[in-house]
C-alpha positions as MATLAB code, in Angstrom:
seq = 'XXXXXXXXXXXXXXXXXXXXXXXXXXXXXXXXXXXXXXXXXXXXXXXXXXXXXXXXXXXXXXXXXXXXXXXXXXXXXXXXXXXXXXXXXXXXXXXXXXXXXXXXXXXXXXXXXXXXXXXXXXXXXXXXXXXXXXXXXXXXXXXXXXXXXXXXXXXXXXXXXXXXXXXXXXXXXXXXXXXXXXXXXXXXXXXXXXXXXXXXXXXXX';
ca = [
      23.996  -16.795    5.380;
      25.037  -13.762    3.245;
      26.381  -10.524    4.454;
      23.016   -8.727    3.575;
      21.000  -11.413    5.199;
      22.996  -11.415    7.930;
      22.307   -7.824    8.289;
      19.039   -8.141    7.797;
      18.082  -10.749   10.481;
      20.498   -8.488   13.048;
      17.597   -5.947   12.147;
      14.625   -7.780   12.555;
      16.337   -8.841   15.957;
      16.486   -5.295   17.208;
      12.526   -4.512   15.918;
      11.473   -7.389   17.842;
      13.746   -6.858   21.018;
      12.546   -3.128   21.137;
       8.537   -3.197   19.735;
       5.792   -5.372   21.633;
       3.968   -7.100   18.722;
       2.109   -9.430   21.002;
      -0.994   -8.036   19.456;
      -0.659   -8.862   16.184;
      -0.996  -12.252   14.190;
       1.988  -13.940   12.986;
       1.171  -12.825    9.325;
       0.617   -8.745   10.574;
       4.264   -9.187   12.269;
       5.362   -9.901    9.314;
       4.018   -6.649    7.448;
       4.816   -4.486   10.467;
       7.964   -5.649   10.861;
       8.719   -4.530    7.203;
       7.290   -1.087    7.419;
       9.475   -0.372   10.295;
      12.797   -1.881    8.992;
      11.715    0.197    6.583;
      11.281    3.535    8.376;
      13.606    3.161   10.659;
      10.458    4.391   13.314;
       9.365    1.604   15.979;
       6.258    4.066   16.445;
       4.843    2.603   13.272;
       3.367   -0.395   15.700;
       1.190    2.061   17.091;
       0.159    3.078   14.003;
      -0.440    0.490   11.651;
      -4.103   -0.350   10.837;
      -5.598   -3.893    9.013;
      -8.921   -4.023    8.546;
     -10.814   -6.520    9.866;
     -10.680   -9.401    7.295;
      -7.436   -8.083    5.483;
      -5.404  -11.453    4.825;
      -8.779  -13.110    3.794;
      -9.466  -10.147    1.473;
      -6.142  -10.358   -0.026;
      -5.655  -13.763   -0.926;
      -9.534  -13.458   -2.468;
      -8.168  -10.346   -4.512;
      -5.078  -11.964   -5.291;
      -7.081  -15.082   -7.285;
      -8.872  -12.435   -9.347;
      -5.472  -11.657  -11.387;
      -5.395   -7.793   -9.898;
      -3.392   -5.154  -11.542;
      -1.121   -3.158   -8.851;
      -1.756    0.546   -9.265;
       0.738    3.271   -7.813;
       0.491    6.657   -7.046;
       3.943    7.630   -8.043;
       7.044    6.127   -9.637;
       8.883    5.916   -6.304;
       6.075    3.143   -4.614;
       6.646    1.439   -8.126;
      10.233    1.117   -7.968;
       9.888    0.334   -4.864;
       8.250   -3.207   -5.142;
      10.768   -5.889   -5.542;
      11.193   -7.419   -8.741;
      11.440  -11.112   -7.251;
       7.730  -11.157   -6.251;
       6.143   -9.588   -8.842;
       7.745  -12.703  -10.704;
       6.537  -14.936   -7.809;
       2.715  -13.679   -7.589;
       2.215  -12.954  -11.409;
       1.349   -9.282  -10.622;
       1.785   -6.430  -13.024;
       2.097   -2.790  -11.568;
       1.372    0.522  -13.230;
       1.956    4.140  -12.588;
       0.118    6.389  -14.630;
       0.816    9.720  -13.203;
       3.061   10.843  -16.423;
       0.934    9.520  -18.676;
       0.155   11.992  -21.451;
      -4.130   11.979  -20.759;
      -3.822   12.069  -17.139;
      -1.667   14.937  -17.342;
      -3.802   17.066  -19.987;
      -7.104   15.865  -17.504;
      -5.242   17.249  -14.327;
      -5.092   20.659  -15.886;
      -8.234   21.086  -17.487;
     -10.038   19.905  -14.811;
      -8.173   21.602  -11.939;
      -7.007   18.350   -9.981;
      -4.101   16.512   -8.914;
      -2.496   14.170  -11.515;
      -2.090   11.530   -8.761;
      -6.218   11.950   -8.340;
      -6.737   11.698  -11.988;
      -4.603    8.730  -12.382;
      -6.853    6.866   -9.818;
      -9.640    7.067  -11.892;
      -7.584    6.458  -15.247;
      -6.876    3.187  -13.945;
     -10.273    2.685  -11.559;
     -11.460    2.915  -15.939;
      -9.412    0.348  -16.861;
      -9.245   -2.510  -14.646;
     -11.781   -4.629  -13.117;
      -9.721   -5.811   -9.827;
      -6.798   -3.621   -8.213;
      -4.603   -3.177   -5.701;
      -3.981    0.087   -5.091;
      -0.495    1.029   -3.523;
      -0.688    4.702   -1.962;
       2.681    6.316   -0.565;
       2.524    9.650   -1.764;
      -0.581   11.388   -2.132;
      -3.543   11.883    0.086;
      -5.642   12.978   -2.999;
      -4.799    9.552   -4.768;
      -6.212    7.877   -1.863;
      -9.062   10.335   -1.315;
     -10.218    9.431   -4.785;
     -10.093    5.313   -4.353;
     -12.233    6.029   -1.264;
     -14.503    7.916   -3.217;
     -14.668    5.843   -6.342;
     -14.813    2.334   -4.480;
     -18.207    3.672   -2.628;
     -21.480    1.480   -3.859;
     -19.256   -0.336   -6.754;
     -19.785   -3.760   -6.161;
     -18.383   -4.596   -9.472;
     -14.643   -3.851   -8.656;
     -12.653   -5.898   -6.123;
     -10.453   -3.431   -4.278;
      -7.843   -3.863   -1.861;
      -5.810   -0.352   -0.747;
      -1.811    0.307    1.371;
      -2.921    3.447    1.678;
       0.027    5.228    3.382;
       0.348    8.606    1.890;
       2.583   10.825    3.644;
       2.251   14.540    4.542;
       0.589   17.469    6.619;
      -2.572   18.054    4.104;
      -4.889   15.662    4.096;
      -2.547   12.366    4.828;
      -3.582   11.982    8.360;
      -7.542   12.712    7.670;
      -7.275   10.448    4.081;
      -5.806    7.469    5.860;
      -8.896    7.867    8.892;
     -11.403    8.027    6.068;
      -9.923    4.549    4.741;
      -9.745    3.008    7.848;
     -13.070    3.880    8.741;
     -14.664    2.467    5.213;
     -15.470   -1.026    4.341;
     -12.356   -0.953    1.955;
     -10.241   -3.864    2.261;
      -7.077   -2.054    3.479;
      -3.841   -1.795    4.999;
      -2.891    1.832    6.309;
      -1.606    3.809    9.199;
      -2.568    6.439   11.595;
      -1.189   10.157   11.604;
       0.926   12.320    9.062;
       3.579    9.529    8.518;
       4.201    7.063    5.594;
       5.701    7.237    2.291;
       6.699    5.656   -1.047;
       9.278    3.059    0.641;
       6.201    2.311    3.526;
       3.863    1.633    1.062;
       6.412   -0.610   -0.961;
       7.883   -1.840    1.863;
       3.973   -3.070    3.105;
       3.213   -4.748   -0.799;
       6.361   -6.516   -0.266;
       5.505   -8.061    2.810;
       2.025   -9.270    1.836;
       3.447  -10.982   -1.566;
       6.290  -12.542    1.525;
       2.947  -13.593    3.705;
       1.069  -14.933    0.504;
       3.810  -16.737   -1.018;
       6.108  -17.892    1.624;
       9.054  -16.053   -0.234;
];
């Protein structure tokens, strides 16, 4: 075993010696334990939230050929490389792009809202990866409400005192297919660190 794999099982060793995940399935372990190696918070298995048929609801999004949309640059960069290869998956950030930007002002909005619905235009089936903004995931909620025609699955783990903790409620509380978490916490490297560990549940990697 490598150094870094080494160091890396040493960690999951102290997550599991120090959390109770007795109430999760094998696959949610996985994706918890991920968020907090990734955190560094054990609170984070309080906090974590799958919606009732997640793992079903992913796979079934997963055969659709979904594009992975992220809020900001950092969730993008975020995702490993590896199993983007693995599962096929493209991801896309459009919160620089040049129409989202020109939108956002005209319109009085966030860019991060108004790339939300530049891509909700574009794509038929998504996976939306939230880290950052509580008005990105605001607007999926909103958009994804009586649109039967778009398969949706959401991490929704913005991070922040406006909005994250009441955004991430809304989710949890809709019929969205979702992954999220409780309270003000969560972040690009969360929401990363959660993708990761569903393409690691999906495709044994």
């Amino acid at each position: 075993m490598k150094k870094g794999e080494m160091i890396e099982k040493e960690s999951f060793d102290i997550i599991e010696q120090n959390v109770d995940l007795s109430n999760f399935s094998e696959e949610e372990k996985v994706v918890v334990k991920r968020v907090i190696h990734a955190s560094g918070d054990f609170e984070f298995a309080k906090l974590i939230y799958f919606s009732k048929e997640w793992l079903t609801d992913f796979k079934n999004i997963l055969g659709k050929k979904p594009s992975v949309i992220c809020d900001v640059n950092m969730v993008k960069s975020g995702i490993t490389e590896k199993y983007l290869r693995v599962s096929g998956l493209k991801t896309y950030c459009f919160i620089s792009d040049d129409e989202v930007i020109r939108r956002a002002k005209e319109l009085n909005k966030t860019r991060a809202e108004i790339s939300m619905e530049y891509a909700f235009d574009r794509f038929e089936n998504i996976i939306f990866v939230i880290g950052n903004a509580p008005t990105a995931l605001l607007k999926v909620i909103e958009m994804s409400k009586d649109r039967d025609d778009k398969a949706v699955f959401v991490v929704g783990m913005p991070v922040g005192f406006v909005k994250a903790a009441e955004s991430k409620k809304m989710l949890a509380e809709s019929p969205i297919p979702c992954i999220t978490n409780f309270g003000t916490k969560g972040g690009s490297g969360i929401a990363a660190a959660a993708f990761n560990a569903l393409i690691k549940v999906c495709y044994h990697v």
